[in-house]
RODO-2510 file (C-alpha; in nm, 4 decimals, decimal comma):
residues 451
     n   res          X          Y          Z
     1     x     0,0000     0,0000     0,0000
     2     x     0,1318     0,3332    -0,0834
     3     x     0,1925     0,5804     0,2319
     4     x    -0,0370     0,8293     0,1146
     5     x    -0,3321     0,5443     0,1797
     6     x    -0,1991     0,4647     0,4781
     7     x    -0,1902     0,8710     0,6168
     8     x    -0,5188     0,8655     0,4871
     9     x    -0,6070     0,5855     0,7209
    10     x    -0,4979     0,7664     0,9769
    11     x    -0,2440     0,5105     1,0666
    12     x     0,1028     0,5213     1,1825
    13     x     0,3650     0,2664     1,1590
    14     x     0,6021     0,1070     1,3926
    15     x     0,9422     0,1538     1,2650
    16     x     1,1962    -0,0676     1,3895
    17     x     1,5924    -0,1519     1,2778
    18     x     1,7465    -0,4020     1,0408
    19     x     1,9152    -0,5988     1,3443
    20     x     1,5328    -0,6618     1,5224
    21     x     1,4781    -1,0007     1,3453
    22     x     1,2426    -1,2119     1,4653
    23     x     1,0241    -1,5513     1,4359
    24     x     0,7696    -1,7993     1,5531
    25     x     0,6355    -2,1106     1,4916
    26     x     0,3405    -2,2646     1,4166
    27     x     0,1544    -2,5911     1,4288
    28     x    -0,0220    -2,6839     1,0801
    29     x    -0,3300    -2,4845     1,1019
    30     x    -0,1066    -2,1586     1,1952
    31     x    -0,1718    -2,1517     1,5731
    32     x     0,0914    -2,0064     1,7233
    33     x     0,3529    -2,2034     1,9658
    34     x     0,6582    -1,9808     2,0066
    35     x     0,7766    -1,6527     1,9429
    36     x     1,0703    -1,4593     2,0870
    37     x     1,1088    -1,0929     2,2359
    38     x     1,1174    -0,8608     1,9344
    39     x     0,7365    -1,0373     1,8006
    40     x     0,6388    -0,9315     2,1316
    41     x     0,7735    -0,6362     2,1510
    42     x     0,6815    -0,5106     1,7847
    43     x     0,3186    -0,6554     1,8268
    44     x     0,2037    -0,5263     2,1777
    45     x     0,0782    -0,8462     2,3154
    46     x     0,2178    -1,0448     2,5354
    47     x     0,3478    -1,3325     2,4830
    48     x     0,0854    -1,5063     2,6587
    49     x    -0,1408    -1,3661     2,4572
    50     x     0,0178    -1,4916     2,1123
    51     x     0,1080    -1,8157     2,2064
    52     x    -0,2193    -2,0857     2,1473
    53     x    -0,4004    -1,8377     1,8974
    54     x    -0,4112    -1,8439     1,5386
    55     x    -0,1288    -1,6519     1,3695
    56     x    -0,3738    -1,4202     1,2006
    57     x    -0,4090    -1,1990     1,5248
    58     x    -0,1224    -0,9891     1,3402
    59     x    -0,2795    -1,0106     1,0294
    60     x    -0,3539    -0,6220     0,9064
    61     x    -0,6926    -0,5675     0,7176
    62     x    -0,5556    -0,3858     0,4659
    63     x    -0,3814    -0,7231     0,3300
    64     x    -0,4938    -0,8728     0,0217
    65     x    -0,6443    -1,2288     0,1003
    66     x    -0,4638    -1,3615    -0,2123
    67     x    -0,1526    -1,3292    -0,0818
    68     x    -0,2452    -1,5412     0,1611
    69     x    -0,4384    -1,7765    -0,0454
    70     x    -0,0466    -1,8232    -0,2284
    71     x     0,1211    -1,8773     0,0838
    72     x    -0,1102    -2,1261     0,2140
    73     x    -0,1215    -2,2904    -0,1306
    74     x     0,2618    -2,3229    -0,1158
    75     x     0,3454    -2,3959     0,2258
    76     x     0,0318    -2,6967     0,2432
    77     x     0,2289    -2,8606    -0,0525
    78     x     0,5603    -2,8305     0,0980
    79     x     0,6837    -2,5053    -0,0473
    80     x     0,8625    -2,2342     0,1862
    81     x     0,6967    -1,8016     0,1140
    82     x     0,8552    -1,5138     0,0808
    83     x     0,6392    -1,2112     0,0585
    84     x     0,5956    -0,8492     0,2363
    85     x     0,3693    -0,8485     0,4670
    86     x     0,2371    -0,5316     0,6544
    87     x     0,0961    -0,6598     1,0109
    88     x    -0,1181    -0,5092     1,2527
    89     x    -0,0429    -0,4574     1,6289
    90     x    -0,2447    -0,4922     1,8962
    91     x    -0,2283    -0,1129     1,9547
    92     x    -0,3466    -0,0589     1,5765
    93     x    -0,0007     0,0901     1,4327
    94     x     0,1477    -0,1773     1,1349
    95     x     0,4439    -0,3038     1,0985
    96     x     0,5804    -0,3894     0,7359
    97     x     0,8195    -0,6995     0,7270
    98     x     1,0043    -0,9187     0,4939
    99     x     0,8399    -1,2255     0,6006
   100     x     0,9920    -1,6248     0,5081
   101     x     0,7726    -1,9056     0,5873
   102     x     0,9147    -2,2790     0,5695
   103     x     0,7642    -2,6186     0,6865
   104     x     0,9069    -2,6983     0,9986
   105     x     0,8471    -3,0738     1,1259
   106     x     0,4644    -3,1085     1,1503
   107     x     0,4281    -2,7042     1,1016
   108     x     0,6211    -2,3837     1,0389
   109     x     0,8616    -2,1476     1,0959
   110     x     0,7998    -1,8031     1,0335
   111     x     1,1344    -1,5616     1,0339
   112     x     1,0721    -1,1603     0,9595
   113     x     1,2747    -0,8613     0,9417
   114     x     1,2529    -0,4811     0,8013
   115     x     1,1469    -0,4947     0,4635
   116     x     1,5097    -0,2817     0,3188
   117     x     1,4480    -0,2557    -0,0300
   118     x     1,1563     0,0362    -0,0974
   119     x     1,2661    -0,0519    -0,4761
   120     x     1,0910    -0,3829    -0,4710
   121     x     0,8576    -0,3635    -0,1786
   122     x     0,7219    -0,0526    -0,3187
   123     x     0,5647    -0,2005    -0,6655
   124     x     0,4486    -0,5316    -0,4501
   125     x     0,2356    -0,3278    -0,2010
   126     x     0,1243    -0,1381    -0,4712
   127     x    -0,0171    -0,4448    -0,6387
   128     x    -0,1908    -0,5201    -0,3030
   129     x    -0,3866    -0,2277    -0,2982
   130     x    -0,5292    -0,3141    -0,6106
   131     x    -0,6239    -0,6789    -0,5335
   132     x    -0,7252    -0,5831    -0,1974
   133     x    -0,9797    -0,3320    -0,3767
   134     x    -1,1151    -0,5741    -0,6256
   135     x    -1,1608    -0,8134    -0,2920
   136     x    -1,3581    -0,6101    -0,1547
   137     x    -1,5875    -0,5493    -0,4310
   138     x    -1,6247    -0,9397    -0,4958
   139     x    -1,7069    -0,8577    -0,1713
   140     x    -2,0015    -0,6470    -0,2262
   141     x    -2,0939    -0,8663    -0,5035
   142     x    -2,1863    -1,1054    -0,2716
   143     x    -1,8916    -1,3577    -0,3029
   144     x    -1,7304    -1,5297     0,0147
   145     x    -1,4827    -1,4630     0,2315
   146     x    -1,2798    -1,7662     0,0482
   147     x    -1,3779    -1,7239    -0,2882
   148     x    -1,2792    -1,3610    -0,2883
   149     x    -0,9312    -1,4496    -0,1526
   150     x    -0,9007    -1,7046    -0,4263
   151     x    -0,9877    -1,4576    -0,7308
   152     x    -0,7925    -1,2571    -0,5571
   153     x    -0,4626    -1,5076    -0,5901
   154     x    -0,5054    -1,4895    -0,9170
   155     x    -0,5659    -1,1385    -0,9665
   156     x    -0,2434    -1,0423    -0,7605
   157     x    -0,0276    -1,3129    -0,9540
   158     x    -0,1367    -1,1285    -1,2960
   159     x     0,0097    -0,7947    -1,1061
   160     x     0,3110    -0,9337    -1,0138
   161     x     0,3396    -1,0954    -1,3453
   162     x     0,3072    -0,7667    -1,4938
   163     x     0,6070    -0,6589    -1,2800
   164     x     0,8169    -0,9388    -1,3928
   165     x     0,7507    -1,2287    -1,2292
   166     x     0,6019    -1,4730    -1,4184
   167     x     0,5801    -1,6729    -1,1706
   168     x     0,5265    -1,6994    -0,7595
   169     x     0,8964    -1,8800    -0,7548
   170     x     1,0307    -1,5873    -0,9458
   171     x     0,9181    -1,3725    -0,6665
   172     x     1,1093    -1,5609    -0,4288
   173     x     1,4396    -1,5919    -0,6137
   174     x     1,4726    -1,2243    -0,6366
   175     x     1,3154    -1,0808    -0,2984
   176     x     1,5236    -1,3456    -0,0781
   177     x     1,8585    -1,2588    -0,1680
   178     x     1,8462    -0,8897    -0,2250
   179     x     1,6384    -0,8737     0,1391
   180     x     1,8928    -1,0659     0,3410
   181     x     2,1686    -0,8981     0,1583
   182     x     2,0896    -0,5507     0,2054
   183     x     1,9998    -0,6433     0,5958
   184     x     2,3089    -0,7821     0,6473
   185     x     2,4930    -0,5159     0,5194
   186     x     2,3113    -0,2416     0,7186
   187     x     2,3222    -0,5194     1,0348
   188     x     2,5802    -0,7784     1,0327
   189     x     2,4623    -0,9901     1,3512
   190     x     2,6625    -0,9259     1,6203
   191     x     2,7400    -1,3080     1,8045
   192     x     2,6843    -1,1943     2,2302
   193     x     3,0130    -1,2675     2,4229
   194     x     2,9972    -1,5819     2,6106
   195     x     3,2166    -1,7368     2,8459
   196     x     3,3766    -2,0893     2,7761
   197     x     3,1777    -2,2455     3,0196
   198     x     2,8384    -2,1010     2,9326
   199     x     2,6321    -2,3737     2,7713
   200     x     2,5810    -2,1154     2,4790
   201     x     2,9833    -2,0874     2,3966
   202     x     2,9178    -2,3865     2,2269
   203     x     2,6237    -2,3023     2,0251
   204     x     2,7225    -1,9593     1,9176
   205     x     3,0779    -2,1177     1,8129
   206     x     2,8901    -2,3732     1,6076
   207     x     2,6435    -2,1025     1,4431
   208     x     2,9615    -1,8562     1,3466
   209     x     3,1177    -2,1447     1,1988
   210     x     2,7669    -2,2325     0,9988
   211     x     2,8050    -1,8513     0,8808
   212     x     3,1297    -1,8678     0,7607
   213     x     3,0934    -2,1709     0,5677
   214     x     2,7297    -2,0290     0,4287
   215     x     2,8995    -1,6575     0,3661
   216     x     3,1676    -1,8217     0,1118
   217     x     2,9120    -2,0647    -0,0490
   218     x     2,6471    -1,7776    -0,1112
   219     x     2,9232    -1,5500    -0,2455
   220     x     3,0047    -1,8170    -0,5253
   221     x     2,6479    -1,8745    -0,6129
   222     x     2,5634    -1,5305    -0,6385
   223     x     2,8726    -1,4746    -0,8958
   224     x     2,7079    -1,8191    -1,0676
   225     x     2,3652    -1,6325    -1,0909
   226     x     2,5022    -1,3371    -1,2680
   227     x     2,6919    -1,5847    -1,5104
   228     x     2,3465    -1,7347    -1,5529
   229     x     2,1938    -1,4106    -1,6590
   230     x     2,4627    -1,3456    -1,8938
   231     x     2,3887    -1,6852    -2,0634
   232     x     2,0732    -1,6302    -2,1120
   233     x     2,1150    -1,2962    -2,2525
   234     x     2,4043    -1,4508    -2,4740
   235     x     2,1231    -1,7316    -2,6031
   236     x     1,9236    -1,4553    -2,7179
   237     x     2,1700    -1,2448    -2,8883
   238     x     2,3021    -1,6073    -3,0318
   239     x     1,9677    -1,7083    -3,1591
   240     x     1,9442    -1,3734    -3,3230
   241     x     2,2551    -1,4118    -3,4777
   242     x     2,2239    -1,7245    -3,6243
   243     x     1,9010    -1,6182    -3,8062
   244     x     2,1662    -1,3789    -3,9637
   245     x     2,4099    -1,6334    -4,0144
   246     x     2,1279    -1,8655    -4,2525
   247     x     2,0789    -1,5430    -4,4286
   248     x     2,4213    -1,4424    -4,4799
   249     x     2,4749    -1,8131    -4,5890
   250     x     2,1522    -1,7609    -4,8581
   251     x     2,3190    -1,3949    -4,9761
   252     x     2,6425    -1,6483    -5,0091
   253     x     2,4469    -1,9050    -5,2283
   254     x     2,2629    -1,5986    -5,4339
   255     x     2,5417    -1,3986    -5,4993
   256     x     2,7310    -1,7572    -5,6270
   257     x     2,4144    -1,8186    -5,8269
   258     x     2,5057    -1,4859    -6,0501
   259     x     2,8051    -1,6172    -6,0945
   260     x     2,7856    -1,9754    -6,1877
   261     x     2,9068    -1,9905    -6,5389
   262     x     3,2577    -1,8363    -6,4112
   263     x     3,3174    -2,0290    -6,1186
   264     x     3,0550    -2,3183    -6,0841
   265     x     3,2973    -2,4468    -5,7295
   266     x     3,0613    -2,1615    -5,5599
   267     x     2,7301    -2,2093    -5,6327
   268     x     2,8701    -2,5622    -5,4375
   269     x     3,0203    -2,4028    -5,1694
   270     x     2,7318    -2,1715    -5,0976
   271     x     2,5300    -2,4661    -5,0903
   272     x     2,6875    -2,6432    -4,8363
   273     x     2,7790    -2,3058    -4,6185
   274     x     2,3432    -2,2910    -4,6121
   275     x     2,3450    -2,6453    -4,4981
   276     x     2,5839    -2,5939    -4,2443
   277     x     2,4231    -2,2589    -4,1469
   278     x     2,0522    -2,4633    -4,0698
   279     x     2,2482    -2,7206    -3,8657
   280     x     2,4317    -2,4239    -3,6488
   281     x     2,0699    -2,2796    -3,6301
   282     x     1,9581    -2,6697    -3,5226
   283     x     2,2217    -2,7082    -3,2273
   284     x     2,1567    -2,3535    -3,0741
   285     x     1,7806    -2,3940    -3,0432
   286     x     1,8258    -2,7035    -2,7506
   287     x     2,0807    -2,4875    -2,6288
   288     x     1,7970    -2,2347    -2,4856
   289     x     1,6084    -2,4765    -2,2625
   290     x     1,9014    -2,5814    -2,1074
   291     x     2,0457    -2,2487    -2,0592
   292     x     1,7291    -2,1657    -1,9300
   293     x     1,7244    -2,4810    -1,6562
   294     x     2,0490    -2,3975    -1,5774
   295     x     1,9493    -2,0287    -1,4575
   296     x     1,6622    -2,1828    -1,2796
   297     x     1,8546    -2,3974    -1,0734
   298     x     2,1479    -2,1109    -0,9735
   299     x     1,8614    -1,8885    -0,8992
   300     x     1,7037    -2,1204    -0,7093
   301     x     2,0247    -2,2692    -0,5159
   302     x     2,0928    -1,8795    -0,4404
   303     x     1,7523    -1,8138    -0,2962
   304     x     1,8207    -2,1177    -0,0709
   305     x     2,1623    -1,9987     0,0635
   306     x     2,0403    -1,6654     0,1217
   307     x     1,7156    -1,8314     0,3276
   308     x     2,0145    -2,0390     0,4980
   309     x     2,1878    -1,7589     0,5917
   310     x     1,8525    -1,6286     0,7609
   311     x     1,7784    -1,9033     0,9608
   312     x     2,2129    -1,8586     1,0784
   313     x     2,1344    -1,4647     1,1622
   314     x     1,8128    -1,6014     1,3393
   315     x     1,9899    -1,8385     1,5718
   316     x     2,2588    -1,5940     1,6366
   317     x     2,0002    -1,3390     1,6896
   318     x     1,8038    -1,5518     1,9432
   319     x     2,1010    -1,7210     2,0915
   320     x     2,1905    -1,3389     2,2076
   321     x     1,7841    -1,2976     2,3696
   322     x     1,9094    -1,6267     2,5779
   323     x     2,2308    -1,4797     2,7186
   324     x     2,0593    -1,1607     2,7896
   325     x     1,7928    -1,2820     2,9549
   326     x     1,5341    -1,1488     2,6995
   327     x     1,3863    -1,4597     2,5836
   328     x     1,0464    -1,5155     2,6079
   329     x     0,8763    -1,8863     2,6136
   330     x     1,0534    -2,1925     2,5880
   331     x     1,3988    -2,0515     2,5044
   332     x     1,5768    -2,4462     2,4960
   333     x     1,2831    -2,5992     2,2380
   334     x     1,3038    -2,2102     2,0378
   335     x     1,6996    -2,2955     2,0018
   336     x     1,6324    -2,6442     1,9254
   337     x     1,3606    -2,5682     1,6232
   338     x     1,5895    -2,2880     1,5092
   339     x     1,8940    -2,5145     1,5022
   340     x     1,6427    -2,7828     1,3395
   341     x     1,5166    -2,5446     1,0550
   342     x     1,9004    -2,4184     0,9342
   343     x     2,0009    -2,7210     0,9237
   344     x     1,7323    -2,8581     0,6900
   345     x     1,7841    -2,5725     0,4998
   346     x     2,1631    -2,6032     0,4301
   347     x     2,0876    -2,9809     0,3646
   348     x     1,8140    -2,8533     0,0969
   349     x     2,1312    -2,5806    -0,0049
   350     x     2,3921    -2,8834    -0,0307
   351     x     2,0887    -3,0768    -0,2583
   352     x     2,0437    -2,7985    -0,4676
   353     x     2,4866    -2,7304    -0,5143
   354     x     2,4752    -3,0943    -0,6920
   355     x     2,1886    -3,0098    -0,9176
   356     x     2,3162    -2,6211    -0,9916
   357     x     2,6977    -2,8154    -1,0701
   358     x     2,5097    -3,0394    -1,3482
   359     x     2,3414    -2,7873    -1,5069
   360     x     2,6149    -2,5630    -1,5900
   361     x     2,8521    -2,8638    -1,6468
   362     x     2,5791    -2,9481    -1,8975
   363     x     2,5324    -2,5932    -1,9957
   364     x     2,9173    -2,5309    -2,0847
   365     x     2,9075    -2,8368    -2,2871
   366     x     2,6155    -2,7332    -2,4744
   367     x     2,8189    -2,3784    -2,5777
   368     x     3,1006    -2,5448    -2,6732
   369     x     2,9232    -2,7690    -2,8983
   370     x     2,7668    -2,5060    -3,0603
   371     x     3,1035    -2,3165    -3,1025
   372     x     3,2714    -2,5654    -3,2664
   373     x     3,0017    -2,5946    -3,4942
   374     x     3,0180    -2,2123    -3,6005
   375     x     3,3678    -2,2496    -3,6174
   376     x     3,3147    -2,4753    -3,9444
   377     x     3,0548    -2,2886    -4,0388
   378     x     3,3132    -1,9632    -4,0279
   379     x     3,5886    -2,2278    -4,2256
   380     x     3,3336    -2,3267    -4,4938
   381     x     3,2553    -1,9382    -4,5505
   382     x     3,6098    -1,8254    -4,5336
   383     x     3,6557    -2,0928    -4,8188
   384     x     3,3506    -1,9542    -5,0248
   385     x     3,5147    -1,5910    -4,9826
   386     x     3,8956    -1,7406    -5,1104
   387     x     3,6862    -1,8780    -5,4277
   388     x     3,5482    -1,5567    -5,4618
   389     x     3,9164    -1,4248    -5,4645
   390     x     4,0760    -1,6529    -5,7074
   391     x     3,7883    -1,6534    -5,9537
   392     x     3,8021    -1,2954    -5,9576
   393     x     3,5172    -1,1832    -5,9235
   394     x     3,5790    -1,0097    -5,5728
   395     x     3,4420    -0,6501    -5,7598
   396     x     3,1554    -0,8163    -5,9437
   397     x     3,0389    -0,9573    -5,6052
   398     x     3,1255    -0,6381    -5,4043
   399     x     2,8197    -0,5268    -5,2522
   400     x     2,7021    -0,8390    -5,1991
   401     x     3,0012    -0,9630    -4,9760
   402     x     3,0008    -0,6660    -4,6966
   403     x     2,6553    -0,7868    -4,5211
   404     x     2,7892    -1,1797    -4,5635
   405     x     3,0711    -1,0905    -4,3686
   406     x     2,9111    -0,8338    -4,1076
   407     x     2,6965    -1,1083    -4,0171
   408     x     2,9547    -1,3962    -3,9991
   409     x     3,1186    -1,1928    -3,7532
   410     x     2,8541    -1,0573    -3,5337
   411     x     2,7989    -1,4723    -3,4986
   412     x     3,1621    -1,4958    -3,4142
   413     x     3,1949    -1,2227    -3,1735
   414     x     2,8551    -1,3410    -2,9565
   415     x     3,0008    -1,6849    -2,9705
   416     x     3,2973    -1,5834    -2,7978
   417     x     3,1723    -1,4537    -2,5461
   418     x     2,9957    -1,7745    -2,4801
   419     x     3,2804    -1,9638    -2,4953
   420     x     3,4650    -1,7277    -2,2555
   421     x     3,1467    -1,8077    -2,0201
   422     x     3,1241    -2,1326    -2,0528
   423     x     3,4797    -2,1825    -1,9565
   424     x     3,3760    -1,9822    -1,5929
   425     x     3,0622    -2,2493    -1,6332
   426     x     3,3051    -2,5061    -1,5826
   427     x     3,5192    -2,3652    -1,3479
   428     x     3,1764    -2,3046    -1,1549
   429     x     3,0536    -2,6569    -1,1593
   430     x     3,3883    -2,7883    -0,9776
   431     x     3,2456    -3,0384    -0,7077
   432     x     3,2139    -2,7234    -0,3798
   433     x     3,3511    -2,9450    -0,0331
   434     x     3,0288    -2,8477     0,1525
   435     x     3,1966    -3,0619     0,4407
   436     x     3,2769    -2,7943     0,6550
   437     x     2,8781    -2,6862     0,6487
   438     x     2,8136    -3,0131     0,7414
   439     x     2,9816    -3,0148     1,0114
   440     x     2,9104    -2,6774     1,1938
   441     x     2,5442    -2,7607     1,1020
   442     x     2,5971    -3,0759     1,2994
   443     x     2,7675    -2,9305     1,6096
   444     x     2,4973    -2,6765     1,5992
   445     x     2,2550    -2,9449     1,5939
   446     x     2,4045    -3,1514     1,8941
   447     x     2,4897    -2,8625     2,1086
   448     x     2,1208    -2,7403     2,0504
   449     x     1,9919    -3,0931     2,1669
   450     x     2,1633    -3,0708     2,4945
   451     x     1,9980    -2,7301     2,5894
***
């Protein structure tokens, strides 16, 4: 929602930093079982008041019920959420967050934070006010409750589409890592100093280590992405340059046709430069589904590192309420479901490496294919153009040869750069030794336990 509806409303909103993150959990339904200080404090109720009741006591009126129509949707069929979400204290003021939800055992885990980038948060809440107005006149119309949030999934999917996410996943693989990096840069988590003989020492050793580990591993990725968005952009350049390619191959075979009684060897050559031309144009097209699977999966393998690195900030965050004092609840089973939830999600991050290294292994292969088959295609030309030369006929063919050869090496040139990325491709898809991951997640996981 914009802020001039929100002034109009007559509404004020609760500000709060980039280092206040916080969580809860729910069982399946969404009833809420734990929470720690900073829900309290940024909600107004106590924490006896949250815990037991459905997690919708936060939820703000002014919230499409499609977006919460997706989230169930997603999270019911085993899918984590990422959305903005504005909620609703029990004093009246809202609160915006960046809110990830993620299936946690037999329910959920729920981390927020300041929403830090007006860029994209901005357009998304403005696509909420527009579904939330149609809502309410399906509303009027007489429609349910229900049936009004489920137009209204679809309506706010079409907005978001129009925005440039074609699809709910899409959403996700751009909000999650541009939210937790622009946090964490404003608020690096702090880990609390604790004494070798506090039962936390442990714990916060083991989640510093999980950081570490999950810092270097998200850095790579992230470079991996942007090679990923190159290649796709290099697929479309490279489809629109073979399309010139076939036609500077048919100039080729027309301009040899003119000449035919003086050097028939051309009209031959051209022929086969044409055939060679459609079977460069043949290899490239497979080459765009797989470039396009490839930036899928290192889009997708980014979005989980960066959740990963959420759920790390979350423990450390939480594992400083403990030594403070500030805790609310449960604090032992809140560090135990914490510890529990990053390290399913650096398992799902480890899952997702293997199936990212594939891809651009198979994705480098691929270019390289196609690159040696322009390369012949550039030999069999070249040829053409010497038979032009020693027949002669290099001024009676003038203006037909500039435009063969622009195009031959606009090919070239875009095909370089492919190479040169598919060579990083490779380099990028050397197996990553997630070991040391493994193994902070599992200290994390043991020290947690023994809470």
């Amino acid at each position: 929602m914009t802020s001039e509806w929100w002034r109009d409303q007559g509404l004020t909103e609760r500000a709060y930093g980039a280092e206040e993150v916080f969580f809860s959990t729910t069982d399946r339904r969404g009833v809420i079982e734990s929470v720690n200080s900073t829900f309290v404090r940024l909600s107004r109720f106590a924490a006896v008041e949250l815990l037991g009741q459905p997690h919708n006591i936060i939820r703000h009126p002014a919230m499409p019920g499609g977006a919460f129509r997706i989230m169930w949707d997603r999270l019911l069929s085993g899918q984590s959420m990422v959305a903005y979400v504005v909620n609703k204290a029990k004093d009246d003021a809202y609160y915006r967050t960046f809110s990830t939800v993620t299936p946690l055992g037999d329910g959920f885990l729920s981390v927020r934070s300041a929403a830090m980038r007006p860029d994209l948060w901005g357009p998304v809440e403005a696509a909420y006010e527009e579904t939330r107005r149609r809502e309410l006149r399906w509303r009027d119309e007489g429609l349910s409750r229900a049936e009004a949030a489920r137009l209204g999934a679809d309506d706010l999917q079409a907005r978001l589409s129009a925005l440039g996410f074609d699809t709910y996943d899409d959403v996700i693989r751009t909000l999650l890592p541009a939210e937790v990096e622009a946090r964490r840069a404003a608020a690096p988590p702090h880990p609390p100093v604790t004494d070798p003989a506090d039962p936390l020492h442990a714990l916060v050793s083991a989640i510093r280590d999980v950081d570490a580990a999950l810092d270097a591993l998200l850095a790579r990725y992230s470079t991996a992405a942007q090679m990923a968005e190159e290649l796709a952009a290099g697929r479309d350049r490279l489809e629109a340059g073979i399309v010139e390619l076939v036609a500077a191959a048919g100039a080729a075979a027309a301009a040899a046709a003119t000449a035919d009684g003086a050097a028939p060897a051309l009209a031959t050559s051209a022929r086969g430069a044409v055939s060679l031309a459609e079977a460069v144009s043949d290899d490239v097209a497979p080459l765009g589904a797989v470039l396009a699977q490839v930036r899928t999966a290192v889009l997708d393998l980014r979005a989980g590192l960066a959740l990963s690195v959420l759920h790390a900030d979350m423990c450390m965050i939480f594992a400083g309420e403990v030594h403070s004092g500030e805790a609310v609840g449960d604090p032992a089973r809140s560090v135990q479901e914490l510890a529990r939830a990053l390290a399913e999600s650096v398992t799902s991050a480890e899952r997702m490496i293997t199936y990212a290294s594939r891809g651009l292994e198979a994705a480098a292969e691929r270019v390289e294919a196609a690159d040696g088959r322009l390369r012949e295609f550039q030999r069999l030309l070249a040829g053409w153009r010497n038979l032009v030369v020693r027949a002669g006929l290099s001024e009676a063919l003038g203006p037909r040869l500039g435009p063969i050869d622009a195009r031959l090496n606009g090919g070239l040139t875009e095909m370089a750069r492919l190479a040169a990325l598919a060579k990083d491709c490779r380099a990028m898809a050397a197996p990553v030794d997630t070991r040391e991951a493994a193994e902070a997640v599992a200290r994390l996981s043991a020290t947690a336990s023994a809470l």
